[in-house]
N, C-alpha and C positions, 0 to 999 in steps of 0.2 A: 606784572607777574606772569608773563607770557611761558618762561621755561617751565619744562614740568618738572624740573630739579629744585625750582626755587621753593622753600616754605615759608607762606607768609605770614606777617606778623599776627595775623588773627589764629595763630596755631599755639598749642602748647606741647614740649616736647619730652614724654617720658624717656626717663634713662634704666638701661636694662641693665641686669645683674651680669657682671663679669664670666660664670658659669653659667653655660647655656640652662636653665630649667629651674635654676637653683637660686633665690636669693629673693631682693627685693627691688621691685619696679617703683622708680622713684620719680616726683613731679620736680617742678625747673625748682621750688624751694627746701628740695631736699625732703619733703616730708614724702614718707612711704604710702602708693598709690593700692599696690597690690602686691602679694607674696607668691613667690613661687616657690614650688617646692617636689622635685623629683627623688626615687630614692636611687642612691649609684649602686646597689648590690644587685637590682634588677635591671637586665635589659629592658630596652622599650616601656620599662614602669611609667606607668601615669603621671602627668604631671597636675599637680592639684595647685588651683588658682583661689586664694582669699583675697579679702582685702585687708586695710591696717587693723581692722578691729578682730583680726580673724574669723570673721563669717567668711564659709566657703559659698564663691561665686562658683564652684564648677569642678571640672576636670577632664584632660584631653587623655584615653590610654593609646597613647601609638602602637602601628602597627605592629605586630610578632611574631612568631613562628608558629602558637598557638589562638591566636585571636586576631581582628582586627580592629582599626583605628573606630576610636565610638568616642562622642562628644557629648557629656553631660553639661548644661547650662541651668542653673535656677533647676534644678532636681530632675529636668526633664533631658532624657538619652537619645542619640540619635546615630546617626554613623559618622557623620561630617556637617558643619555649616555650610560649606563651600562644596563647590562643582567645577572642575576644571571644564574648560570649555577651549576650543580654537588652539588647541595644543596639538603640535604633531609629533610622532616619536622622535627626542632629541630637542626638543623645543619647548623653553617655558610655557606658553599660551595663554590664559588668562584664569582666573581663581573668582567666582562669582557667587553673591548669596543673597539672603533678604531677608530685609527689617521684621517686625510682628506683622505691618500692612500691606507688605507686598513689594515693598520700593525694591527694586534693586542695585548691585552696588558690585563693584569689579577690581581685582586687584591684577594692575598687568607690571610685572614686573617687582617695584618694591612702594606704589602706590595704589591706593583706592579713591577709586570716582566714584562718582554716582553716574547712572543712566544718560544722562546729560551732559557727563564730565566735568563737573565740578569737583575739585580735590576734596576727600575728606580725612585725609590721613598719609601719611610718607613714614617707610620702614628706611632707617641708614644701617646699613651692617659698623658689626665690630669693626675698628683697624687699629692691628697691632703697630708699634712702634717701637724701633729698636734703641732712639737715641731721646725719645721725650715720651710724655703719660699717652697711655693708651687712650685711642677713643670709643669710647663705649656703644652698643647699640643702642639707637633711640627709636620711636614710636611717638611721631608728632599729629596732633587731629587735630581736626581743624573745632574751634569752640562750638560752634553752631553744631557738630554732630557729638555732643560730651554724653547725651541721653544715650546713645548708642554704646559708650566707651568700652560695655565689657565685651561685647559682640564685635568690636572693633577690633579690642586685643586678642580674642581670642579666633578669629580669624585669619587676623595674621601671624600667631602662631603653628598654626595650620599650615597655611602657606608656605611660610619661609622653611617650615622642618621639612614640607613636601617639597622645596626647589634643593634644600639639603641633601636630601633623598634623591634627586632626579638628578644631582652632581656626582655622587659619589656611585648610580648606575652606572653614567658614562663615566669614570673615569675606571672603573671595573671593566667596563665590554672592551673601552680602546686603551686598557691598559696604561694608561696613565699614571 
């Protein structure tokens, strides 16, 4: 397993909701992992993360014209999990945070290591398809970091709406 595309079999792979924010994150046998749930009459509305039993694990309020991005996890507020790091303007660079002990862990691109780069997790975007089924976003981790899994997911949701965000600057500035 030398590419860093490959995800191996010691991974399980959530499947995301078709609407970005909205829906249910599902495990490989179909049973609901966690619910999303954004509202569409608000801009930038929070998106609030429970699980199937409906305890709320959390909720990310994105960025706004009136507020910034704050991360509530387990009741506790903060402004981000994550710290971009080694990023230049125009350039992904890396997305970084840490466990309860201190460990740290990195997302470059549409994966997460750990310090020592070992995979713990691989983000695959949506791809639509015009002549067969859509393939859905997945969120695969690796077993060994599942104790981690809400901090996992909600990381890289962080992430990916911040490289969303960092897509649709440039394609604002150079007009695209």
């Amino acid at each position: 397993m030398s590419s860093t595309n490959t995800v191996p079999a010691t991974s399980v792979a959530f499947t995301f909701p078709k609407v970005e924010g909205n829906g249910l994150i599902l495990d490989p046998n179909g049973n609901i992992a966690y619910q999303l749930y954004t509202r569409s009459d608000i801009s930038n509305a929070p998106t609030m993360v429970s699980r199937a039993n409906g305890q709320l694990v959390g909720e990310i309020a994105w960025n706004g014209a009136t507020h910034e991005r704050a991360v509530t996890l387990y009741g506790i507020k903060t402004r981000s999990l994550v710290a971009r790091r080694n990023g230049r303007l125009f350039e992904g660079g890396e997305w970084i945070f840490q466990d309860a002990i201190g460990n740290e862990y990195t997302w470059d691109k549409l994966s997460c290591r750990t310090s020592d780069g070992r995979l713990v997790a691989q983000y695959s975007e949506a791809e639509p398809h015009l002549t067969k089924k859509d393939k859905p976003a997945t969120l695969s981790v690796e077993q060994q970091f599942f104790p981690m899994l809400d901090i996992i997911l909600f990381t890289c949701l962080e992430v990916t709406k911040a490289k969303e965000s960092f897509v649709d600057i440039v394609a604002n500035i150079g007009g695209f």
